[in-house]
C-alpha positions in Angstrom: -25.9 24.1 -4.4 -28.8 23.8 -7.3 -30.4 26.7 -4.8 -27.5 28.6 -4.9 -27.9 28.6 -8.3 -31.4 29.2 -9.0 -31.3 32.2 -6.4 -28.1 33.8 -8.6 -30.4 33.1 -12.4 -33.6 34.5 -10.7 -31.5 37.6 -9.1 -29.5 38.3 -12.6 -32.9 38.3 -14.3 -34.6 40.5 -12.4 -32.0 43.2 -12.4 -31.7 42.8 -16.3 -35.3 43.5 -16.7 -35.0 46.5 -14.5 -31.9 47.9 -16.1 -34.1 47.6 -19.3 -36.6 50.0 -18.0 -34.3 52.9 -17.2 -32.8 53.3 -20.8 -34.1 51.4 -23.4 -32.4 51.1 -26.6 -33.2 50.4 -30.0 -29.8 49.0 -31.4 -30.0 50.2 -35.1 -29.1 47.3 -37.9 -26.2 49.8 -39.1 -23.9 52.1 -37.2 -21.3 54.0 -39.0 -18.8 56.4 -37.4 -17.3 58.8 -39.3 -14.7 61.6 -39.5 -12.0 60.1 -37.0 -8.8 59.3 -37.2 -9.0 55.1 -36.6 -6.4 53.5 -34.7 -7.2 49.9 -35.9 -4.8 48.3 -33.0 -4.7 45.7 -35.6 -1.1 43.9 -35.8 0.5 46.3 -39.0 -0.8 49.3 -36.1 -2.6 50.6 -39.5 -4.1 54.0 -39.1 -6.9 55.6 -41.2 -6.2 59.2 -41.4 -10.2 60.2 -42.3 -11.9 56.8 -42.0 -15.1 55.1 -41.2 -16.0 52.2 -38.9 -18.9 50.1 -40.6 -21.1 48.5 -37.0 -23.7 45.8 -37.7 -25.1 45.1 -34.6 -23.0 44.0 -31.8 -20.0 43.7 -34.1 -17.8 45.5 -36.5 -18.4 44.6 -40.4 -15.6 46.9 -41.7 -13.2 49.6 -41.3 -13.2 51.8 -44.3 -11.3 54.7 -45.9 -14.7 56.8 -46.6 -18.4 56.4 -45.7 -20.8 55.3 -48.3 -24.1 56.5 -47.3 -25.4 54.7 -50.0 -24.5 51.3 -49.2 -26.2 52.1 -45.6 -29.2 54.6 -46.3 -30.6 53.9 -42.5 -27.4 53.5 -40.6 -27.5 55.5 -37.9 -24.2 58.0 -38.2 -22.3 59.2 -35.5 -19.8 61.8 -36.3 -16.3 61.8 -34.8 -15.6 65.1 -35.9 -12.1 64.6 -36.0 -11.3 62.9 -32.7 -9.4 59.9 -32.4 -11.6 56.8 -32.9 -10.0 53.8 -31.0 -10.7 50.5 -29.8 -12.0 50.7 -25.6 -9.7 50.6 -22.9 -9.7 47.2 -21.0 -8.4 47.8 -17.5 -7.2 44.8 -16.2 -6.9 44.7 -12.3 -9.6 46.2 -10.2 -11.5 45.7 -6.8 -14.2 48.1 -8.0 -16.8 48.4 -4.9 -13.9 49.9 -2.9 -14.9 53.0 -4.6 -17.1 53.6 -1.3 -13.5 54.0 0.7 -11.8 55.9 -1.9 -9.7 59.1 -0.1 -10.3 57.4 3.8 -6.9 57.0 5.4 -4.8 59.1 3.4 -3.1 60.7 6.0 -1.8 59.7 9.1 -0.8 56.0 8.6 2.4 54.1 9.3 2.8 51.7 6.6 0.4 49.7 4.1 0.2 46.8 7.1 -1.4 49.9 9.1 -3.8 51.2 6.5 -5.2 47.5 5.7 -5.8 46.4 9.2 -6.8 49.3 11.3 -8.7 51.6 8.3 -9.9 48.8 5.3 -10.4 45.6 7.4 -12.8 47.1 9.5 -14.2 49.0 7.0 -14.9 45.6 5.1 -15.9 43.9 8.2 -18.5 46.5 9.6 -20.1 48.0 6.0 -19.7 45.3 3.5 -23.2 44.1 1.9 -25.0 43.3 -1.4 -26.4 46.8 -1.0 -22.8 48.3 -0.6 -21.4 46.3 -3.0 -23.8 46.6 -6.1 -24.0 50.4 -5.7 -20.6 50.8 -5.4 -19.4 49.2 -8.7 -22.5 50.7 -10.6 -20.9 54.5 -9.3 -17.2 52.8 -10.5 -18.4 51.8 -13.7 -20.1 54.5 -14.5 -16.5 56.4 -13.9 -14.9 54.1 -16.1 -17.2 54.1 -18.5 -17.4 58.0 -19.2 -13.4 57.6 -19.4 -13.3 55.1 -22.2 -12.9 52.0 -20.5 -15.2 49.1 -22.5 -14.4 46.3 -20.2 -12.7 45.9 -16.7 -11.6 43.2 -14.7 -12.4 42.5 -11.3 -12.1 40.4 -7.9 -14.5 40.6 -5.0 -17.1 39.3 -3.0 -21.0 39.1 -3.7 -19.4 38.9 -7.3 -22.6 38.5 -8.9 -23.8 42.0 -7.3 -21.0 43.5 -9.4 -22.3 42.3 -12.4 -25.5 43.3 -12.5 -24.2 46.9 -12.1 -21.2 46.3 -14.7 -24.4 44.9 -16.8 -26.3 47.8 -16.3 -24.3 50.2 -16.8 -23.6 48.1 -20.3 -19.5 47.4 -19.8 -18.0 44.4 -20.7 -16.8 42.6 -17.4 -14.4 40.1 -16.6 -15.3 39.2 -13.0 -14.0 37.1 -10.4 -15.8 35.6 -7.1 -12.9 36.1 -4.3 -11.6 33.0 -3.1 -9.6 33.6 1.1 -8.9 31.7 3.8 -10.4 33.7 6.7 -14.3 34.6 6.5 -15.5 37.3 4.5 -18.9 38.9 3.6 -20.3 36.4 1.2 -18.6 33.4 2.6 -18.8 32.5 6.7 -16.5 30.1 5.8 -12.8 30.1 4.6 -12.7 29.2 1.3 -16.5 29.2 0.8 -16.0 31.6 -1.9 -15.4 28.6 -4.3 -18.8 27.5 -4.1 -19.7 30.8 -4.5 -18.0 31.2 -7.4 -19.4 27.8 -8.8 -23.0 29.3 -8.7 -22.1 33.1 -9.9 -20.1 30.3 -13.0 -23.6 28.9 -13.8 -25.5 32.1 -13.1 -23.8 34.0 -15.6 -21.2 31.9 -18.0 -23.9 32.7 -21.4 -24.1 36.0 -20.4 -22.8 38.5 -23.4 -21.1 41.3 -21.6 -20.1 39.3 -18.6 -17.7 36.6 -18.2 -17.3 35.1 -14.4 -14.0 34.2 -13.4 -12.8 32.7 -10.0 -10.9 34.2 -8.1 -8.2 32.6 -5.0 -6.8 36.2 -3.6 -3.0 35.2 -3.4 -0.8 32.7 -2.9 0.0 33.5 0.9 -3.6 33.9 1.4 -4.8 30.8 -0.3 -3.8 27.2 0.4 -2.0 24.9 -2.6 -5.2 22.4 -2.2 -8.1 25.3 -2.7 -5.3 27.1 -5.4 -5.9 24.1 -7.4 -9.3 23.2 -6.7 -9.8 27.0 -8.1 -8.0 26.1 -10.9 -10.3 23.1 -11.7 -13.4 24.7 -11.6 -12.0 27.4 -13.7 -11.2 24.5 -16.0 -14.3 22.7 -15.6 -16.0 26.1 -16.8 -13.3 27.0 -19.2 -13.3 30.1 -17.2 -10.4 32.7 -16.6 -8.4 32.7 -12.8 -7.3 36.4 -11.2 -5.3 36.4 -8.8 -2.7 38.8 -6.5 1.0 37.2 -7.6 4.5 38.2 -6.6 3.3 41.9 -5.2 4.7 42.0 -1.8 8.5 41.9 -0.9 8.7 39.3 1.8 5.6 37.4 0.1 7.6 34.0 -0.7 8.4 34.1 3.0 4.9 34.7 3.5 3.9 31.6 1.7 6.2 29.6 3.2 5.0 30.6 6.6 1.5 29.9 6.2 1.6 26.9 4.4 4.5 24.6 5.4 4.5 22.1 3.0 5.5 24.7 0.3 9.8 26.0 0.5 11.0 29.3 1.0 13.6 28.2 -1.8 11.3 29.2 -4.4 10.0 31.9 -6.1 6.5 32.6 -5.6 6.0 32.2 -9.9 8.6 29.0 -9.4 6.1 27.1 -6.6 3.2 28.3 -8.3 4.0 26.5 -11.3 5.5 23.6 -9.4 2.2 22.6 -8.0 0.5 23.0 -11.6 -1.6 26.3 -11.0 -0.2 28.2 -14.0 -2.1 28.5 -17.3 -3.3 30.2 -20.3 -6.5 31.0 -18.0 -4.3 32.6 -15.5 -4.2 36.8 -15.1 -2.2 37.9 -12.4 -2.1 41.3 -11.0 1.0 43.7 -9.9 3.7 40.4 -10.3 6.5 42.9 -8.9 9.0 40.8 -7.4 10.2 38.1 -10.2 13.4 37.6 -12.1 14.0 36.2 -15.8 13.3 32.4 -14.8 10.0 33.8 -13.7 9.7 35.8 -16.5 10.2 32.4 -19.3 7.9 30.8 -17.0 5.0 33.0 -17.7 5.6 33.3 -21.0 5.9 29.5 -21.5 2.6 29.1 -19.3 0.7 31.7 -21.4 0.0 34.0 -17.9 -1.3 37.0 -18.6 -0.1 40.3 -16.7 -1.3 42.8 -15.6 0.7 46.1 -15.0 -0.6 48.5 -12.3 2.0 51.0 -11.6 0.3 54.0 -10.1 -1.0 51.1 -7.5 2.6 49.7 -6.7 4.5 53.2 -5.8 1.0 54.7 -3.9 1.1 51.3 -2.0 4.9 51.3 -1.7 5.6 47.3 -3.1 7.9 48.1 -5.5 8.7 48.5 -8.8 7.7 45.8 -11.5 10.0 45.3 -13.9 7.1 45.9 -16.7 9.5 46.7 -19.2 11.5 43.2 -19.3 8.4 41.3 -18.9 6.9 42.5 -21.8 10.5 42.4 -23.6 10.4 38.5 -22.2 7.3 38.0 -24.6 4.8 38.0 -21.3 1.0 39.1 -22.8 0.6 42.4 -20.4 -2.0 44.7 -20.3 -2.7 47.9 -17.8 -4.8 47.6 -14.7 -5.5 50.3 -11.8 -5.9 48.2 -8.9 -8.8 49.1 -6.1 -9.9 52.5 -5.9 -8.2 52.8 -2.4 -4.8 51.8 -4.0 -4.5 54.3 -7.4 -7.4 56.3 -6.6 -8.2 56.6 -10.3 -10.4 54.4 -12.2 -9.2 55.3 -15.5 -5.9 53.7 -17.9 -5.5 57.4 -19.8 -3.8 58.0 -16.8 -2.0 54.8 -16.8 -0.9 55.2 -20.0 1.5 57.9 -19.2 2.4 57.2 -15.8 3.4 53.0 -16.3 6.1 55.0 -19.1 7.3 57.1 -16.3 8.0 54.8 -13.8 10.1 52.6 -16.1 12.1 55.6 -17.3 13.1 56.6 -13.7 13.6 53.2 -12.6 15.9 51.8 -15.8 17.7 55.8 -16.6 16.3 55.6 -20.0 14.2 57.5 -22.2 13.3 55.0 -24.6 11.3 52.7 -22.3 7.6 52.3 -23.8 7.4 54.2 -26.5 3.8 56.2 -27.0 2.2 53.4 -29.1 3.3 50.6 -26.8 1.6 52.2 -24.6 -1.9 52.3 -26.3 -1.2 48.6 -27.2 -1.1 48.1 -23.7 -4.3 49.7 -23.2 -5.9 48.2 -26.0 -4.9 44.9 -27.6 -2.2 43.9 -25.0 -5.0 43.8 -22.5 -7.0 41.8 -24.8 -4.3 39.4 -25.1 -3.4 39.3 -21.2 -7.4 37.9 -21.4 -7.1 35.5 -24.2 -9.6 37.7 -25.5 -8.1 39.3 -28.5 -10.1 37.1 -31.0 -13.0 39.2 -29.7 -11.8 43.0 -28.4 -8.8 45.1 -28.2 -8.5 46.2 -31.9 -11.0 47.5 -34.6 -11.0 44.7 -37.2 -13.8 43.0 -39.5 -16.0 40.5 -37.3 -14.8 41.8 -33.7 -16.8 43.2 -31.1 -18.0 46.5 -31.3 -16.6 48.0 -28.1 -15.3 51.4 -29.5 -14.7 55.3 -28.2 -13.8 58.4 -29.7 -11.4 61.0 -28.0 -12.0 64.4 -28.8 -8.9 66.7 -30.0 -10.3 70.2 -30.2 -9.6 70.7 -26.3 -6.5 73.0 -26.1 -4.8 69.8 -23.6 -5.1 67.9 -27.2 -3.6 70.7 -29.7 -1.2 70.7 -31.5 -2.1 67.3 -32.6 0.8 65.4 -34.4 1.1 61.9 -33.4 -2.1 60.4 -31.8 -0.6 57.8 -29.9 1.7 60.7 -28.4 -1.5 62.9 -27.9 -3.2 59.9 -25.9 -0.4 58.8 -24.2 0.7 62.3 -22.8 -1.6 64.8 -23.3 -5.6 63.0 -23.2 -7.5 63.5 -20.1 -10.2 61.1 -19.3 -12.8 64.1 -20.0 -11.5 63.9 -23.6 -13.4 60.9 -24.5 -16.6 61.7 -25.7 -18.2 58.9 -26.4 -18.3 55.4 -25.3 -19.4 52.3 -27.0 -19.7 48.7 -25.8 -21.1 45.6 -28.0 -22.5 47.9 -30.6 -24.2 50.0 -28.0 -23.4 53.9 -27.0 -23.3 53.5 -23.3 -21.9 57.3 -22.4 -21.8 60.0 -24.5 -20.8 63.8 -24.1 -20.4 62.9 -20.7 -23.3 61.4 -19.9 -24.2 57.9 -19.0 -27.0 56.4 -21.2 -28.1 53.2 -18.6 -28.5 54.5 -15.8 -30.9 57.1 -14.5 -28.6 59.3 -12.1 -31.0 60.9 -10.4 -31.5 57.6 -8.0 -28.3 56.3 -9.1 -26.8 59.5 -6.8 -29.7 58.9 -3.8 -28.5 55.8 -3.2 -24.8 56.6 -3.9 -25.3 59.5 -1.1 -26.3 56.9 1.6 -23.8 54.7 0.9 -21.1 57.4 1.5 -23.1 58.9 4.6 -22.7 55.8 5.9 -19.1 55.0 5.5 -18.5 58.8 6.6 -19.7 58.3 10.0 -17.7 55.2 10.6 -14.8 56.4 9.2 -15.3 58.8 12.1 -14.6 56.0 14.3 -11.8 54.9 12.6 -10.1 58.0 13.1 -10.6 58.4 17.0 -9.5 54.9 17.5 -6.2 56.0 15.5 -5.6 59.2 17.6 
């Protein structure tokens, strides 16, 4: 184990020292952003119609009505020039290396059963390698970062390979080593991915834009014992828990059947709580198939939520009743899922699509209204982390993750309300700059981290690769 952990320090410092060559940056004492319409995302929702954001170093010192360029003669000024200046997007529920399957097994296929086990297993099982892996979620956070995502939240294997490129790329990460029962990648073993996880805890836990997480996969996929041996390292580390909860329609069933011990009498929310999983440190992902006992129980437990709805009806699972756990007083933020489930790496598109779904499902109109929806985005993520003491809103002594949507492209005019502009209108190609920690990481629609030039070299092999099985996948389908 103290190897394990050595080899995960050594590895993280080496790739921070390279990621330093490629763009270094001077962080200027004083940043101030000017010219934007600020939505604070602060709890009165207050919104400065011409304001200015005050940034000293990695953290916001003030949000103002005007800019004095007196009180800051060498503040570097970045003008917003009229866009809407917003806190970053947290997207909540990702698998981000999938990115190398994304668009494979589209067409053709049964059912989701089919897809996973004849097209993605073996994908997984034949491709999947640090290599792979590290690439990958550099190529996925580079998409997220150009569409104003600051931070993201993910579960996978060689966790710590995500990080560096989450690191690199200069996000804010929130990333969980997968815990299963069958052998994976990174873990001959079943369950060996909570040793894993111990070392990627102690590799990385100081670590300013990452936070590692564990991660058990589900509750049909993970026994009660290793659930709650998850839980206490999580503890031990004071360290968040992601997880897969309540997604699939027959999963109590599911749970029952692979662990006997457990009853099929109970809700999948009801057993998890019965065995003393549920927490504050908790974020579950789709949680589709719950009722209002399940609903009090979250909120009681402090689980975060979140919501990926373009996932759920791509994947067919269902609806979740987003609406009535959030009315329930659940903390619930927006998520995406794996690039193979929504496609889409973004939560401007979310935004929109999570109001949608709960109109056509409930029959009414009034279901998340345009600035619950940028809450969600925002703060409500935060909260879904326990994180709001630190992100999700543009207040005095928070961290600087910030972005400014453009409103000058004819998809953004007329311009009346901007929480109707973003939720209904905004493109990810309308954010124009990104900022995480105090640090512009894309801008204009360029990344400033990363040199793309090799980025795209090894990007191209990756996907040669993965085209030529995927070849094989096909024939063996016909």
């Amino acid at each position: 184990m103290k190897h394990m952990r050595k080899m995960f320090a050594i590895a993280g410092l080496l790739i921070l020292l390279g990621a330093c060559t490629v763009a270094e940056q001077v962080q200027p004492e004083y940043t101030l952003i000017k010219n934007g319409q600020i939505l604070t995302m602060n709890a009165g929702f207050d919104v400065v119609a011409d304001g200015c954001v005050v940034v000293r170093g990695a953290r916001i010192e003030n949000v103002l009505r005007t800019c004095d360029g007196v009180a800051y003669p060498n503040a570097q000024i970045i003008d917003a020039k009229g866009g809407i200046v917003m806190p970053g997007m947290i997207n909540l529920h990702n698998h981000l290396s999938m990115v190398a399957f994304r668009g494979l097994a589209e067409s053709g296929v049964v059912d989701v059963h089919d897809r996973l086990y004849n097209y993605f297993f073996p994908l997984e099982k034949a491709l999947l390698n640090r290599e792979l892996i590290r690439v990958s979620a550099r190529h996925a956070a580079i998409e997220m970062a150009l569409g104003g995502v600051t931070t993201t939240t993910d579960m996978y294997y060689h966790e710590d390979e995500v990080a560096k490129s989450v690191k690199q790329v200069g996000l804010r990460g929130v990333l969980g080593e997968t815990v299963i029962g069958f052998p994976v990648v990174d873990a001959p073993e079943i369950y060996g991915g909570l040793e894993y996880a111990r070392g990627f805890i102690e590799a990385w836990k100081d670590d300013e834009l990452i936070t590692p997480a564990v991660a058990p996969h589900a509750p049909y996929s993970v026994s009660p014992e290793i659930l709650l041996k998850s839980k206490a390292l999580a503890d031990e580390y004071n360290v968040p828990i992601i997880l897969h909860m309540a997604e699939m329609v027959n999963e109590r069933e599911t749970v029952a059947a692979n662990f006997p011990n457990t009853t099929q009498e109970k809700s999948v929310v009801q057993y998890l709580d019965d065995i003393g999983f549920l927490g504050a440190n908790v974020l579950a992902a789709h949680v589709i198939y719950i009722d209002e006992a399940d609903m009090k129980t979250l909120k009681v437990r402090g689980v975060g939520v979140s919501h990926n709805p373009k996932a759920n009806t791509k994947d067919s699972s269902g609806m979740a009743p987003a609406w009535a756990t959030r009315v329930a007083g659940v903390d619930m933020g927006l998520g995406t899922d794996g690039p193979m489930s929504s496609n889409q790496l973004d939560i401007i598109n979310v935004m929109n699509y999570a109001a949608r779904v709960a109109r056509i499902d409930s029959g009414e109109v009034s279901k998340f209204e345009p600035r619950e929806l940028v809450q969600m985005a925002t703060i409500g993520g935060a909260k879904a982390l326990d994180m709001d003491d630190k992100i999700g809103s543009l207040e005095p002594g928070k961290l600087a993750d910030i972005i400014i949507i453009e409103t000058n492209s004819p998809n953004m005019q007329p311009h009346y309300d901007p929480y109707a502009t973003l939720a209904y209108a905004a493109y990810p190609s309308n954010v124009v700059l990104t900022m995480v920690n105090g640090r512009v990481v894309a801008r204009n629609g360029e990344i400033r981290n990363v040199d793309m030039t090799q980025h795209q070299a090894e990007w191209t092999k990756i996907t040669d690769t993965v085209a030529e099985f995927a070849k094989t996948l096909k024939r063996r389908g016909n």
